[in-house]
C-alpha distance (Angstrom), angle and dihedral (degrees) to the residues before:
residue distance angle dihedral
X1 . . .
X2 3.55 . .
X3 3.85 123.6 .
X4 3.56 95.2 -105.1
X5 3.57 89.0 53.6
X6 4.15 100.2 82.9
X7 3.58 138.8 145.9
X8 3.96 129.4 -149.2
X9 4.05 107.9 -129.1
X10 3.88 113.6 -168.8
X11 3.79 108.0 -155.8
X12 3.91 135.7 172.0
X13 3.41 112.9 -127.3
X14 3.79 133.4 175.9
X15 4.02 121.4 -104.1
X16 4.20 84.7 -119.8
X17 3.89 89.7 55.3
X18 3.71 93.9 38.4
X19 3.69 83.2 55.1
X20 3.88 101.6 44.8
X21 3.94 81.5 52.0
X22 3.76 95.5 54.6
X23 3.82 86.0 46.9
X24 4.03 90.0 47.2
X25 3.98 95.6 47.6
X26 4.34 85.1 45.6
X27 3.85 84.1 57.9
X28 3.30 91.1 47.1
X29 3.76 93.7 50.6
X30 3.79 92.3 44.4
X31 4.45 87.5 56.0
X32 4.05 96.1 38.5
X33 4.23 113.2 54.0
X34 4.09 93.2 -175.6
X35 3.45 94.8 107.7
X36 4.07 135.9 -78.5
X37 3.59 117.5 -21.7
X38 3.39 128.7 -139.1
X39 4.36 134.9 -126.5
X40 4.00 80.1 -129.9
X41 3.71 102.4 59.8
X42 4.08 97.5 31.7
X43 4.46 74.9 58.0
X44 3.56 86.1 45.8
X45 3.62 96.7 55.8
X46 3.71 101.1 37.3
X47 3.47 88.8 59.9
X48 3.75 100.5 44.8
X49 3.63 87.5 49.4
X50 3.84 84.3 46.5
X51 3.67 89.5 53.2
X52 3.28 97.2 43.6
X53 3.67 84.8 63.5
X54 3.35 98.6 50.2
X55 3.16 98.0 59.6
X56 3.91 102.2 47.0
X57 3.85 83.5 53.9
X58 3.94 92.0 47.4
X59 4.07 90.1 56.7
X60 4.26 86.1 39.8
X61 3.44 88.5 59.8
X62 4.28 99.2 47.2
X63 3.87 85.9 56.7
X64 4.15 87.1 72.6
């Protein structure tokens, strides 16, 4: 998917998690000096990351 190619998702959070994600996209402010950075791509990278993850524990687990 290229950049350009992005949806809109409309999700209810709680005011604790919107918090904790204000805090999280702060860090990542505070580690990454190119400029303001956005709720959408701090999402986007937890859940590549998360992903990422995933799938290393997916193939883990098919080795037993």
């Amino acid at each position: 998917m290229t950049e350009t190619e992005r949806i809109q998702l409309n999700v209810r959070i709680t005011k604790e998690t919107s918090a904790k994600l204000d805090e999280i996209v702060e860090y990542y402010q505070q580690g990454i000096k190119l400029g303001r950075i956005y709720k959408g791509d701090v999402l986007t990278d937890i859940i590549e990351k998360s992903y990422e993850v995933m799938n290393k524990q997916k193939k883990s687990n098919r080795r037993y």
